[in-house]
C-alpha atoms as one frame of an Amber mdcrd trajectory, in Angstrom:
protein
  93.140 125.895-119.729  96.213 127.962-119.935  97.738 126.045-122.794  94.451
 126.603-125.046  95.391 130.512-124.050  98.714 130.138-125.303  97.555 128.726
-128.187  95.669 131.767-128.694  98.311 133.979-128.725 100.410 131.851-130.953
  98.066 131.496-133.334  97.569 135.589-132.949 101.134 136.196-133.712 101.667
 133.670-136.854  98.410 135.527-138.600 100.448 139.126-137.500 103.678 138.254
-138.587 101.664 136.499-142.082  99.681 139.606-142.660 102.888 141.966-142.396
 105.279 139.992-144.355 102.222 139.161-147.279 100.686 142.892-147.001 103.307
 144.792-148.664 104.569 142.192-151.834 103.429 143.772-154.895 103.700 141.320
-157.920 105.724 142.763-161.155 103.463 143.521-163.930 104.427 142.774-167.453
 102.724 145.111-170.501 103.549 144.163-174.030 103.816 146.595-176.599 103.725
 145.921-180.723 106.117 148.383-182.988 105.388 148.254-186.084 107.660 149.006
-189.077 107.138 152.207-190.953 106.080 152.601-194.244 106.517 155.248-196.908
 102.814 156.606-197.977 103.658 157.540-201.297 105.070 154.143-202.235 104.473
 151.768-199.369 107.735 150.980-199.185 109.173 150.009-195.557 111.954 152.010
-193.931 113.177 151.830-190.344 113.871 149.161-187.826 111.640 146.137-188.645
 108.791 145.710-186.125 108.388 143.570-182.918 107.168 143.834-179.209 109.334
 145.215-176.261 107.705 144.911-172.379 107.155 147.808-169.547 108.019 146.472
-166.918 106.829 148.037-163.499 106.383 147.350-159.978 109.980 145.176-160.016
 112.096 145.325-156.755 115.301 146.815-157.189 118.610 144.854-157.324 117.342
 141.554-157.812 117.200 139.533-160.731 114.453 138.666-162.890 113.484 136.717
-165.735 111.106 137.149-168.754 109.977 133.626-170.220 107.161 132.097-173.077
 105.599 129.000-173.021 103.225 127.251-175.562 101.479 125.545-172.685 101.597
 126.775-169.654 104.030 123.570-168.732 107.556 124.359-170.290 109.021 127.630
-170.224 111.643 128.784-171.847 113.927 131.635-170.883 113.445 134.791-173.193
 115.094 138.011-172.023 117.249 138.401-168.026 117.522 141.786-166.238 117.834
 143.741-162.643 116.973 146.444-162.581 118.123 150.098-160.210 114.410 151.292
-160.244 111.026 149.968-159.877 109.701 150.481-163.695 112.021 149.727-166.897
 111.870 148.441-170.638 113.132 145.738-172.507 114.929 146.090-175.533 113.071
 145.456-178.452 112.512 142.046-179.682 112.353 141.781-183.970 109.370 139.029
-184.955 112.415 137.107-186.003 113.786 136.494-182.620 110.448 135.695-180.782
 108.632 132.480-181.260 107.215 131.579-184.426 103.925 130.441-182.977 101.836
 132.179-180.479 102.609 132.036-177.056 101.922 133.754-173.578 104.428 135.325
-171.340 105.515 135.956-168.326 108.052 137.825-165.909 109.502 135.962-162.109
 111.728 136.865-160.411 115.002 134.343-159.431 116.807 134.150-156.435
């Protein structure tokens, strides 16, 4: 009978010790946002940088690395864009169509050891 109460108890302190360390990671959230390149009313000419997407990053954990990636498939990804960050909300540089993927494809950000 006593080793069913010990039992107990373990099983007491693994759920404890699983709800503190779980309860307080926050996942990094990844916003994409389209710039488009200006154009001149009068003669709809286009001026300025050319257009592309950059990412607002938030919720990151300071000093650690992360890394931005695309995949056509949810299978292979492929590295796009590596940062750390001092704070908990930054954003990318700006990426020009040309340097993205030509086709469509869905991102994400994780973070590397």
């Amino acid at each position: 009978m006593r080793f069913l109460h010990k039992g107990k108890e373990m099983n007491r302190l693994v759920l404890f010790i699983f709800l503190f360390v779980f309860t307080d990671l926050s996942a990094a959230s990844l916003e994409i946002k389209v710039v488009r390149q200006k154009v001149v009313e009068a003669t709809g000419q286009p001026y300025g940088s050319p257009g592309g997407i950059y990412f607002e990053i938030k919720d990151v954990d300071p000093f650690l690395p992360y890394w931005i990636q695309y995949s056509h498939d949810f299978k292979t990804w492929e590295d796009l864009y590596n940062f750390g960050s001092f704070g908990n909300n930054l954003t990318s540089p700006l990426f020009h169509w040309g340097e993205l993927p030509p086709e469509k494809c869905f991102f994400r950000i994780i973070q590397k050891w």
